[in-house]
C-alpha positions as CSV (number, residue, x, y, z in Angstrom):
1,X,-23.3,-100.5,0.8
2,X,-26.6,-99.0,-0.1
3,X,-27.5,-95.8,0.9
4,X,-30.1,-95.4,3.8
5,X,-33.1,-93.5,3.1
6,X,-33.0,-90.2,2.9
7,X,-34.9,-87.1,2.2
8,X,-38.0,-86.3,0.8
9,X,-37.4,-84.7,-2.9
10,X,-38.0,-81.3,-2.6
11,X,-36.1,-81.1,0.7
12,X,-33.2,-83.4,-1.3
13,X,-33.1,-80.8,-4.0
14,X,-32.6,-77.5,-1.1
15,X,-29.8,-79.4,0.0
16,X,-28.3,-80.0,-3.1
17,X,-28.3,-76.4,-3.9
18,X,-27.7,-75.3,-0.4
19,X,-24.1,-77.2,-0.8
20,X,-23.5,-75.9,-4.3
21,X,-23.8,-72.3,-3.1
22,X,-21.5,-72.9,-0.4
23,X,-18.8,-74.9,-2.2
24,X,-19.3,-74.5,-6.3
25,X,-19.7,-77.7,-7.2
26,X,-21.1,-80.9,-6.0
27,X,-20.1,-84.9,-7.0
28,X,-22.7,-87.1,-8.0
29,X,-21.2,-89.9,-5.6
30,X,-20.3,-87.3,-2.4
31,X,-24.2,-86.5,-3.0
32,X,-25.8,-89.7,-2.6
33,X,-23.5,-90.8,0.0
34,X,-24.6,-87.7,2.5
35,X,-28.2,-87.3,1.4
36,X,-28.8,-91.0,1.6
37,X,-29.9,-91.4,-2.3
38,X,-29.1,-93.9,-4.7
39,X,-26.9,-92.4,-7.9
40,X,-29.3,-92.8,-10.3
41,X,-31.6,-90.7,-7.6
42,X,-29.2,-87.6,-7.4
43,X,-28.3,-88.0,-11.5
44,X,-32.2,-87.3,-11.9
45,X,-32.2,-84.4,-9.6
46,X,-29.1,-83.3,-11.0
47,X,-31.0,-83.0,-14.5
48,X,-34.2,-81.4,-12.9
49,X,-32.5,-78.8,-11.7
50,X,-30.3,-78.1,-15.0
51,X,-33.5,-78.0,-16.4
52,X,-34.6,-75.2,-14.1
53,X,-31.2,-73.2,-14.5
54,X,-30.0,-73.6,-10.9
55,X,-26.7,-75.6,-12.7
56,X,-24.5,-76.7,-15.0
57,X,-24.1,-80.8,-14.9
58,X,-20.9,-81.8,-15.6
59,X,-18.9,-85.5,-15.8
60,X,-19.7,-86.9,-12.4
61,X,-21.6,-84.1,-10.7
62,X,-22.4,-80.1,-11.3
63,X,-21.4,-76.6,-11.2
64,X,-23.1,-73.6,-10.1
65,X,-24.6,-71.1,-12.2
66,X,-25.0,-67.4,-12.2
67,X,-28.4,-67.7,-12.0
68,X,-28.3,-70.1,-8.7
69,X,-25.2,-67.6,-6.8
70,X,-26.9,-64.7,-6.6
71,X,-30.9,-65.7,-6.0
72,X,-30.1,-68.5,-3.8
73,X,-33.1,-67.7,-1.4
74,X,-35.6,-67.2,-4.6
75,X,-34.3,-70.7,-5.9
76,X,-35.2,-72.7,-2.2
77,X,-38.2,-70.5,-1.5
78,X,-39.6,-72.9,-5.2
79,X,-39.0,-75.6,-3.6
80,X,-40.7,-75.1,-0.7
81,X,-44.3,-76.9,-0.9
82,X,-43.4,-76.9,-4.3
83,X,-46.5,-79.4,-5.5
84,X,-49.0,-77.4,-3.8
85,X,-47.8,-74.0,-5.7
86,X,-48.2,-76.1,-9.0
87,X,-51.7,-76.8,-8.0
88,X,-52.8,-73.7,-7.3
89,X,-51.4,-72.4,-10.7
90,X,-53.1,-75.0,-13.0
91,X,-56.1,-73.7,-11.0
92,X,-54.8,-69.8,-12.1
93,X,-54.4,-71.0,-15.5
94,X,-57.8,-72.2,-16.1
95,X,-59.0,-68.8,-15.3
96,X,-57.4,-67.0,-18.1
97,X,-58.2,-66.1,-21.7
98,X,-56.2,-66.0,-25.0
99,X,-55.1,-62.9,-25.8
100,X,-55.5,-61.3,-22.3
101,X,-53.4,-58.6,-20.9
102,X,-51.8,-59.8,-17.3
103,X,-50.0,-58.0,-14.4
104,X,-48.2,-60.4,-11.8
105,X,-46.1,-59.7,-9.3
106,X,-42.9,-61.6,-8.2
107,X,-43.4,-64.7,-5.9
108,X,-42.5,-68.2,-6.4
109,X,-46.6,-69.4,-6.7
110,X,-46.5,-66.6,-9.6
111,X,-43.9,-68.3,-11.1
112,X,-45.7,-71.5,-11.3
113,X,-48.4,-69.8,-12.6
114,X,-45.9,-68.1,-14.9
115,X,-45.2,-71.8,-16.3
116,X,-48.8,-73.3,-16.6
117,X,-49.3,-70.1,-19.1
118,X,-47.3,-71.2,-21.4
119,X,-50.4,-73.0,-22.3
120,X,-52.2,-69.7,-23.5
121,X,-51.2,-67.9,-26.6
122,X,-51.1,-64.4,-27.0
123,X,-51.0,-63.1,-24.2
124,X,-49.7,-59.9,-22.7
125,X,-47.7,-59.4,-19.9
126,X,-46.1,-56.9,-17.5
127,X,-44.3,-58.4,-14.4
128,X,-41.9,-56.9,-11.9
129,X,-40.5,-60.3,-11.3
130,X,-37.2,-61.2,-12.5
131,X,-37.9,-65.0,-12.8
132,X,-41.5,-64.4,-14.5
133,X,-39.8,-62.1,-17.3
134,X,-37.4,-65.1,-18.0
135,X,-39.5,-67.9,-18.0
136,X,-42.0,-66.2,-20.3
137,X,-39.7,-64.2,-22.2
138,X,-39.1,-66.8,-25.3
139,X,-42.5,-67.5,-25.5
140,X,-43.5,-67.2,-29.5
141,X,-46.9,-65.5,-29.1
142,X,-45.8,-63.7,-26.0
143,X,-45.5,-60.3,-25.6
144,X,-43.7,-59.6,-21.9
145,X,-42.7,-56.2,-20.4
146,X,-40.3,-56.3,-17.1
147,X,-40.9,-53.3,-15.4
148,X,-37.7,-51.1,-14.4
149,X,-36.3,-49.7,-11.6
150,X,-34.1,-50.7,-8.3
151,X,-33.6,-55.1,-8.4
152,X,-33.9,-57.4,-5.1
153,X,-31.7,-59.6,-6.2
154,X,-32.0,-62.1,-3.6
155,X,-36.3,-62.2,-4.2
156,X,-35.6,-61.2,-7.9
157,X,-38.2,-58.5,-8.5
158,X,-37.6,-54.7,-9.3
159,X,-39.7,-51.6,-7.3
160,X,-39.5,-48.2,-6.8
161,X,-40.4,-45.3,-8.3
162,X,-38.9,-45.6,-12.2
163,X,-41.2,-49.4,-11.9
164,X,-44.7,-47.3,-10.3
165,X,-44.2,-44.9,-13.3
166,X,-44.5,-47.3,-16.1
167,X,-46.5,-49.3,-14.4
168,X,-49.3,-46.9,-14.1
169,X,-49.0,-46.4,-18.4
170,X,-50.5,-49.9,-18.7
171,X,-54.3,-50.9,-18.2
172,X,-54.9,-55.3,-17.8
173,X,-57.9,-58.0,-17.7
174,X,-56.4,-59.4,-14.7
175,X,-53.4,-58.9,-11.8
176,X,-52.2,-62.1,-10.8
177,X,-50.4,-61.9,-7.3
178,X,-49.0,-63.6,-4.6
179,X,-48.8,-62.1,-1.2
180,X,-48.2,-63.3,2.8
181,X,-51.3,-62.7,4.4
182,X,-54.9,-62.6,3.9
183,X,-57.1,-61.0,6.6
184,X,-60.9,-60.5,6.5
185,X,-60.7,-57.6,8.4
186,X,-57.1,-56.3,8.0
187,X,-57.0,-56.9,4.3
188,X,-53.6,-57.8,1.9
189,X,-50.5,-57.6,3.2
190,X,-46.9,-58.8,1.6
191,X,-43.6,-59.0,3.8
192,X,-41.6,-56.7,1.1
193,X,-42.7,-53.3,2.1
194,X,-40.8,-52.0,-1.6
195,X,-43.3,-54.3,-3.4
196,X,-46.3,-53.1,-1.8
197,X,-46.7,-50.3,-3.6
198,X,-46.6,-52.0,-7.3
199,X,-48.8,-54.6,-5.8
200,X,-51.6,-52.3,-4.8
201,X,-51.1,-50.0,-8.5
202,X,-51.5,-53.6,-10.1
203,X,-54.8,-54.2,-8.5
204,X,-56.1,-50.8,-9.4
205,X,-54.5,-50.8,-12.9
206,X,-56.6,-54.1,-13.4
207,X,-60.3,-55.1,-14.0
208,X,-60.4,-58.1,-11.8
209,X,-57.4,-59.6,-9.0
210,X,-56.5,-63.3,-8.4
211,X,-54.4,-64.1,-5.3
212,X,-52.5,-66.7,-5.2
213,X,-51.7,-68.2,-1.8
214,X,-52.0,-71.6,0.3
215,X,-54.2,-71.7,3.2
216,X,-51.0,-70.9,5.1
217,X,-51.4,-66.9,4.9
218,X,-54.8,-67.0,5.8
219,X,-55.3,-65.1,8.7
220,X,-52.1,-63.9,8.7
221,X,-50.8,-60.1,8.9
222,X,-47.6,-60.0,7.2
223,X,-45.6,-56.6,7.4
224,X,-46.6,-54.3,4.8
225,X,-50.2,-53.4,3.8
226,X,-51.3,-53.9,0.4
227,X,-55.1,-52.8,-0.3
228,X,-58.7,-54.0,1.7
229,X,-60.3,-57.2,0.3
230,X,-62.9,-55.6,-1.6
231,X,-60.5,-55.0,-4.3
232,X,-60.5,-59.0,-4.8
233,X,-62.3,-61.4,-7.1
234,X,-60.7,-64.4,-6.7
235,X,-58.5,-66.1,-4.4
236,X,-56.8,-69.7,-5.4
237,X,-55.6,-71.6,-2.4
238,X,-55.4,-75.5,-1.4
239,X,-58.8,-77.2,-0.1
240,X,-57.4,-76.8,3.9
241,X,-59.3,-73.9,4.1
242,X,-62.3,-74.8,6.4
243,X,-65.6,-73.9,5.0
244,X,-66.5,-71.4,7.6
245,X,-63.2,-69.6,6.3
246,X,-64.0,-70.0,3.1
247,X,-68.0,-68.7,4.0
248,X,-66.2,-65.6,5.6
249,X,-64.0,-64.5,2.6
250,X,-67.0,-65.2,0.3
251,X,-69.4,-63.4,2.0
252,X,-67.5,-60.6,0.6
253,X,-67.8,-61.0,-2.6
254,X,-64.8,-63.4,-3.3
255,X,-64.8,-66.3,-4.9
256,X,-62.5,-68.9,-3.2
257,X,-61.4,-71.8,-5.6
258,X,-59.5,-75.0,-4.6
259,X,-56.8,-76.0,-6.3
């Protein structure tokens, strides 16, 4: 019998790695019988996601990784509106130069972003992010500097006060970040309280900011306060944002692009 229709990919692929971390391996055929997918379907998201490090394929199905045990949460959180993100960092992309020192923060629409510059040569880069490190780390004309100090595993950045030292030794073109809420009156605010700290140093050890974020966080206060929005230049979100939104963020001196 055929499998009935299922789930829509990216909320296929959670599941598949939902079930991996909770029983260390998965079968091709157990797969597409419960997530209603044909075998060829779950073969091809089997290789996506060996492609992105979550696992290991083996004959028949896949083992989990190191990589996927202990940043489960990181690994969904990709997923999660996962063509929108890649949007958005095309649209960071374009903004960059050759040759241009970057500061990013950790995220998983940084880490997008982190992927479309591969496109750029020579660049510079200091990141607390785990995953941004990585994923740039092997590029030939990169140079990439992970910032030490205390890890969050399960969000995969470092912080605290060993990561504010160094990062205050380094001066960039741009700081690339992703944050929770955006708030014309309340300002930036992130949901890690540890990372709030680096995120503001990286705006003021920077001669222009981008933030990256949907249309989601606008107008939302998120737990721990970042910096006002004057210290922004440009904000890359999704075209959802209504033009009087858009008017108000503009009006103070930001420049809102769609991705």
């Amino acid at each position: 019998m055929a499998p009935k229709s299922g789930l829509k990919i990216d909320e296929r692929r959670k599941r598949i790695l939902e079930i991996l971390r909770r029983d260390g391996q998965v079968r091709v055929s157990e797969l597409s019988n419960l997530l209603g997918a044909t075998v060829v379907t779950i073969r091809s998201d089997l290789d996506v996601l060996e492609q992105e490090g979550f696992l290991e394929r083996t004959q028949g199905g896949a083992i989990q990784t190191v990589k996927n045990f202990y940043n489960l949460d990181f690994q969904n959180r990709k997923h999660e509106n996962m063509y929108l993100k890649k949007a958005i960092a095309s649209a960071v992309s374009s903004l960059v130069k050759d040759g241009e020192t970057l500061l990013i923060n950790s995220g998983t629409t940084t880490y997008y972003t982190a992927v479309e510059l591969k496109k750029h040569k020579n660049l510079n880069i200091v990141t607390n992010s785990i995953s941004v490190a990585v994923e740039l780390g092997m590029h030939p004309s990169f140079r990439v500097i992970l910032l030490g100090g205390d890890i969050n595993a399960q969000y995969s950045f470092t912080y605290g006060k060993d990561a504010q030292e160094q990062l205050i030794r380094y001066k960039a073109d741009k700081a690339i970040l992703s944050v929770d809420g955006i708030c014309k009156d309340i300002g930036l605010t992130t949901y890690h309280a540890e990372e709030a700290v680096i995120n503001n140093t990286m705006i003021e050890r920077s001669r222009e900011t981008i933030i990256v974020a949907d249309s989601s966080k606008f107008n939302h206060e998120s737990f721990a306060f970042v910096t006002l929005l004057d210290k922004v230049n440009y904000w890359v979100t999704d075209t959802s944002i209504n033009k009087e939104s858009k008017k108000e963020i503009e009006e103070l001196g930001i420049k809102v692009i769609f991705s």
